[in-house]
NUNU-423333 format. One line per field, with one value per residue (C-alpha): residue number from 1; x, y, z. Coordinates in pm, whole numbers, m for minus. Example, Ala and Ser with C-alpha at 12.3 -4.5 7.8 and 13.67 -1.06 7.14 Angstrom:
% residues 2
num: c(1 2)
u: c(1230 1367)
v: c(m450 m106)
w: c(780 714)
***
This chain:
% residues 228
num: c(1 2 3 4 5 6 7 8 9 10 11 12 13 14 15 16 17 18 19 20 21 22 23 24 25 26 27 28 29 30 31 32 33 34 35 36 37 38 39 40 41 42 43 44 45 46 47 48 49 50 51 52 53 54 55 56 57 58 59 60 61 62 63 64 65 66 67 68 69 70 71 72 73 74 75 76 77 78 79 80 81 82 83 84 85 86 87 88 89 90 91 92 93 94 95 96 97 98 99 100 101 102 103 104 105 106 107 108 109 110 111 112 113 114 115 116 117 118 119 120 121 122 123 124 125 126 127 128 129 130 131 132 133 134 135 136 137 138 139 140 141 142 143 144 145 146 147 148 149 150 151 152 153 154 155 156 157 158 159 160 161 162 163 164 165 166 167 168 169 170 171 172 173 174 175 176 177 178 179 180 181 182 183 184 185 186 187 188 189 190 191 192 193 194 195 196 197 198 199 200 201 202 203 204 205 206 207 208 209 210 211 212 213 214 215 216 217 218 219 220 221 222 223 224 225 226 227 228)
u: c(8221 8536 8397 8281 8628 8783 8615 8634 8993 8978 8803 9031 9308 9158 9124 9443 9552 9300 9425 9777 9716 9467 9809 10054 10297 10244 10459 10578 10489 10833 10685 10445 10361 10024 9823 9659 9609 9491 9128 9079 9345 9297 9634 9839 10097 10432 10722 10841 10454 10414 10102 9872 9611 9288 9412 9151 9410 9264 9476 9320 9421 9768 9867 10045 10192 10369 10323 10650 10478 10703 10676 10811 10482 10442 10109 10102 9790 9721 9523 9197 9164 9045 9148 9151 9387 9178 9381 9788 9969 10313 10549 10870 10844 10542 10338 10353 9998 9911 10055 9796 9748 9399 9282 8940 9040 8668 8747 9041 9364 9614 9947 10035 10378 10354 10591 10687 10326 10174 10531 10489 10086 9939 9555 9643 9692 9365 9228 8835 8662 8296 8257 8451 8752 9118 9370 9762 9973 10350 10302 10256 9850 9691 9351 9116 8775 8590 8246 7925 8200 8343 8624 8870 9211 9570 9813 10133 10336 10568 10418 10531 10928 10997 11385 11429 11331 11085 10790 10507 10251 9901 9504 9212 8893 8579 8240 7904 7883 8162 8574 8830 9224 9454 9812 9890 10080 9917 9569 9260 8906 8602 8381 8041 7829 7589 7791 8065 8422 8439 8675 9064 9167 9489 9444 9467 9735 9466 9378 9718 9798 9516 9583 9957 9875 9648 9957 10210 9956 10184 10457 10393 10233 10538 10760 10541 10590 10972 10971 10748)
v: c(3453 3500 3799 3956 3830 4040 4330 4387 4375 4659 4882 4859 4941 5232 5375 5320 5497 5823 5798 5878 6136 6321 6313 6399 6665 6946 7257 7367 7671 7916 8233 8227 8502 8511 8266 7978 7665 7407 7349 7015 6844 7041 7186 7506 7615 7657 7734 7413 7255 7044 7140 6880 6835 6924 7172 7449 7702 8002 8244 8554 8872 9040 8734 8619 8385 8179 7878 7759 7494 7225 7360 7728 7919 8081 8218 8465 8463 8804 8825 8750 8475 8126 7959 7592 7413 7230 7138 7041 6810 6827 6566 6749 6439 6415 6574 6985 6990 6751 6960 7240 7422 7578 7753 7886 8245 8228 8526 8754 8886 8676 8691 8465 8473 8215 7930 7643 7515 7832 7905 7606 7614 7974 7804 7591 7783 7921 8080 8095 8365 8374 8615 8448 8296 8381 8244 8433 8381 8425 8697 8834 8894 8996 8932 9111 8925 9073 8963 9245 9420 9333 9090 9329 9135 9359 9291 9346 9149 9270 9513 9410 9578 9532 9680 9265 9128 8888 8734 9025 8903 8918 8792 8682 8702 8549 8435 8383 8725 8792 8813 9052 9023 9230 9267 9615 9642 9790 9751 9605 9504 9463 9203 9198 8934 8834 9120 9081 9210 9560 9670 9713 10070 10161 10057 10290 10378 10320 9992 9866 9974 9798 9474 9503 9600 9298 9060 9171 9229 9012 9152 9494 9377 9217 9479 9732 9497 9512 9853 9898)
w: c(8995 8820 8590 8891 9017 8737 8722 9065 9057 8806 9005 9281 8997 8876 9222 9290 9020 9049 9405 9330 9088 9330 9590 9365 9477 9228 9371 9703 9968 9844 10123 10387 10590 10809 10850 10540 10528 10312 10402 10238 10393 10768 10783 10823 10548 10650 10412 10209 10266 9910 9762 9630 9291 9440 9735 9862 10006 10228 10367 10632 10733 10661 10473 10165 10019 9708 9543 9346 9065 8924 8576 8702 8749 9019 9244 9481 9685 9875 10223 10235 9969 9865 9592 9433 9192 8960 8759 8709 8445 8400 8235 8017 7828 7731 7403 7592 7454 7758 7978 8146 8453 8597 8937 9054 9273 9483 9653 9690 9521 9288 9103 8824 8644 8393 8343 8123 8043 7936 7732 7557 7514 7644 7608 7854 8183 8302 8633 8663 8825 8950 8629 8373 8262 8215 7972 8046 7725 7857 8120 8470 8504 8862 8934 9193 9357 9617 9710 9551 9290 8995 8936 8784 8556 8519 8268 8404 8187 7905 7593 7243 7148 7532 7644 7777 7436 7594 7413 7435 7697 7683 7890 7706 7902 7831 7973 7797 7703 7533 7558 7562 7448 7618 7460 7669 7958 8247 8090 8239 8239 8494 8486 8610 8680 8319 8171 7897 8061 7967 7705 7783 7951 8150 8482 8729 8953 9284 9142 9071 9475 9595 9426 9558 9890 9945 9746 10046 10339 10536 10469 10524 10858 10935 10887 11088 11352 11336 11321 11639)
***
């Protein structure tokens, strides 16, 4: 009885613990404009909302949004789009190999501007896509899903011998096809599904305007509204 007793008692330990990581406050709501919400835990985001390990966040029409992470990166989620945080360990003083960020974009448009955990260890910040996989190394990357075409990644982030003599950025893409590594600014590559992503090309100037115009649908909404 007191094994049972014993082991029992760590069980309830180890839930506890599991418990409090799955409800630690991760980052914070900086922008919200629309309507999202996080679906898992039934409410609406407001500016200042904590997000949470775990969240499913969903935002609809002529929405967007940021997410301000505790390590400095930063998400901006266009209208239209679902996405989950997987994944988020952050300590300063801890080993920064520990440290690592990942998201799953299901459908829609995002924004990533990479912070102190991909600075520190670039592997180690990842968004998956229903095509693949993205690693950012140091950069601003934005990242295009919608449902029957190709998932479609932009680096926006610096070149190498940038004027601001930041570190050069760069995306590596990969699925069980293949990978690409894009150290360009303003390239990109399309990924279909049980394809390899294609080779890197200069995105063009329509595709850029699309992703930005879903990343400030809000806003732009907004504004037409103060206008009228």
């Amino acid at each position: 009885m007191l094994i049972l007793r014993y082991f029992g008692y760590l069980f309830i330990c180890c839930s506890l613990s599991y418990f409090a990581l799955a409800n630690e406050r991760i980052g914070t709501i900086g922008i919200v404009i629309g309507q999202a919400e996080v679906v898992n835990r039934n409410i609406e985001l407001k500016i200042t909302e904590n997000i949470y390990f775990g969240d499913v966040i969903k935002t609809g029409a002529q929405t967007n949004l940021q997410i301000l992470f505790d390590d400095e990166t930063v998400f901006t989620i266009g209208e239209n789009t679902e996405i989950v945080i997987n994944e988020f360990i952050y300590d300063p003083n801890q080993n920064d190999e520990l440290n690592r960020i990942s998201a799953e974009l299901i459908q829609g448009s995002l924004k990533v501007v990479t912070g102190l955990i991909s600075k520190q260890n670039p592997e180690n910040l990842s968004i998956t896509l229903p095509t693949g996989v993205l690693a950012t190394r140091g950069t601003e990357v934005q990242v295009l899903v919608k449902p029957g075409q190709n998932d479609v990644v932009v680096l926006l982030g610096p070149g190498p011998n940038n004027a601001a003599g930041e570190r050069a950025g760069a995306v590596e893409v990969s699925n069980n096809q293949g990978s690409v590594f894009m150290d360009q600014q303003f390239s990109f590559t399309s990924i279909e599904v049980g394809q390899p992503p294609t080779p890197p090309q200069p995105a063009p100037a329509a595709l850029i305007q699309e992703i930005n115009q879903s990343l400030s649908a809000g806003t732009v909404a907004l504004q037409a509204e103060n206008i009228q």
